[in-house]
C-alpha positions as CSV (number, residue, x, y, z in Angstrom):
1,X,4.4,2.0,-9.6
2,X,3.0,3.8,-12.8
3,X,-0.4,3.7,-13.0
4,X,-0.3,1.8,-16.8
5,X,1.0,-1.0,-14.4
6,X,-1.6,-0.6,-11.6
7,X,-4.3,-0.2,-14.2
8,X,-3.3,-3.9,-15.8
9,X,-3.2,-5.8,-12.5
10,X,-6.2,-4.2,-11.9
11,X,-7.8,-5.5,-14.8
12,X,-6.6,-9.1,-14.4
13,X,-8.4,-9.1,-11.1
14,X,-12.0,-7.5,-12.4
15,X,-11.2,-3.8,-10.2
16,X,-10.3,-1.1,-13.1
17,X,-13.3,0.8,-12.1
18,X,-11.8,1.3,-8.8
19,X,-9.4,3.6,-10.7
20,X,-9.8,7.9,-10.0
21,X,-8.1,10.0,-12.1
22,X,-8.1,13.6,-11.6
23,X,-7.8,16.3,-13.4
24,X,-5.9,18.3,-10.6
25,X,-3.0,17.0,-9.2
26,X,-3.4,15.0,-5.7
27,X,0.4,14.6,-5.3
28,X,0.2,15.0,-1.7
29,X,-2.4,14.3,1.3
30,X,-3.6,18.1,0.7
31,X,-4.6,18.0,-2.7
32,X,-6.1,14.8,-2.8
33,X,-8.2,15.5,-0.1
34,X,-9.0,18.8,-2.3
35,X,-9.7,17.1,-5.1
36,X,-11.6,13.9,-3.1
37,X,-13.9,17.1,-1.1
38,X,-12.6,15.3,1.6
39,X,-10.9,15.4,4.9
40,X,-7.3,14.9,5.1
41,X,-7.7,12.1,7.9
42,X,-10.2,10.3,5.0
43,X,-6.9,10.1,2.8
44,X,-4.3,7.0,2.6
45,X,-0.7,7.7,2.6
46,X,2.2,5.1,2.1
47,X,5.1,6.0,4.2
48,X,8.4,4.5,2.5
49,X,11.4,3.7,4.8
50,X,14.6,1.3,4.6
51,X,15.3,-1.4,7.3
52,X,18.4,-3.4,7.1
53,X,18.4,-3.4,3.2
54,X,14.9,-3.9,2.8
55,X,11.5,-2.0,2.3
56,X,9.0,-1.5,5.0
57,X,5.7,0.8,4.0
58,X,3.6,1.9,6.3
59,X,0.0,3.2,5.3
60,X,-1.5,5.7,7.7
61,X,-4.2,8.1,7.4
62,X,-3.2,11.5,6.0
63,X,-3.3,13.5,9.2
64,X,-1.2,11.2,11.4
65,X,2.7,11.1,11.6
66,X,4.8,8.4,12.2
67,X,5.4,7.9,16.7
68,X,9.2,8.0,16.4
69,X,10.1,5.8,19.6
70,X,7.6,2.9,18.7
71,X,9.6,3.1,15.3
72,X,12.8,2.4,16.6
73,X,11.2,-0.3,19.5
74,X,10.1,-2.3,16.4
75,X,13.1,-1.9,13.9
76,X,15.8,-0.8,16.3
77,X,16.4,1.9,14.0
78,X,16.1,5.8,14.1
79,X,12.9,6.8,11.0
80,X,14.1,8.2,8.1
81,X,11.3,8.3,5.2
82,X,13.1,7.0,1.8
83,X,13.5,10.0,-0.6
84,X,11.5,9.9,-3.9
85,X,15.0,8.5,-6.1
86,X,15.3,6.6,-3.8
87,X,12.3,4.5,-4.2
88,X,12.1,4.9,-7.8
89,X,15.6,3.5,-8.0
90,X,15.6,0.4,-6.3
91,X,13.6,-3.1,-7.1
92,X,12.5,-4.9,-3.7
93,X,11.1,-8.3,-3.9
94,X,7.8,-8.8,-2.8
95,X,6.9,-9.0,1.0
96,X,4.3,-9.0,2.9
97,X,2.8,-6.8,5.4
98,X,3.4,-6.8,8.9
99,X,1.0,-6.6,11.3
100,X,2.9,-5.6,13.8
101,X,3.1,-2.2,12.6
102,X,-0.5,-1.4,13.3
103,X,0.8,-0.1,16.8
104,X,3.3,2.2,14.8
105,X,1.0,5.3,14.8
């Protein structure tokens, strides 16, 4: 999502200061936590994959990696991360989050 569209729907719900840009990149867990003087473990990461046509997104902590059997117990499906075209170039509908996938990591 560009940030022109995360900056407006923040705005409609009263959170634009929640906003940081910075002036380095933080592209990846490394540099943000470089730019946040941070630990990596203290950064957010989405994790983008494709189940049976359809987005799942997993947010874990910076330093963790996804536990590859749990993956496929829950989706019956081997992991495989969605490339960056590939998430750029298709529209999901909206869905909601899954709480099962807290015993993911």
């Amino acid at each position: 999502m560009a940030i022109e569209k995360v900056r407006k729907y923040f705005e409609k719900h009263g959170i634009a200061n929640r906003i940081q840009e910075f002036e380095v990149s933080s592209a990846t867990v490394e540099l943000a936590a470089k730019a946040l003087h941070c630990e990596p473990c203290r950064i957010a990461k989405t994790l983008s994959f494709l189940v049976d046509g359809q987005p799942v997104l997993i947010v874990a902590a910076g330093d963790v990696k996804i536990d590859n059997p749990k993956y496929k117990l829950q989706f019956k499906t081997k992991a495989k991360m969605l490339s960056p075209d590939e998430t750029e170039l298709r529209e999901y509908e909206t869905f909601s989050v899954n709480s099962v996938l807290k015993g993911l990591l």
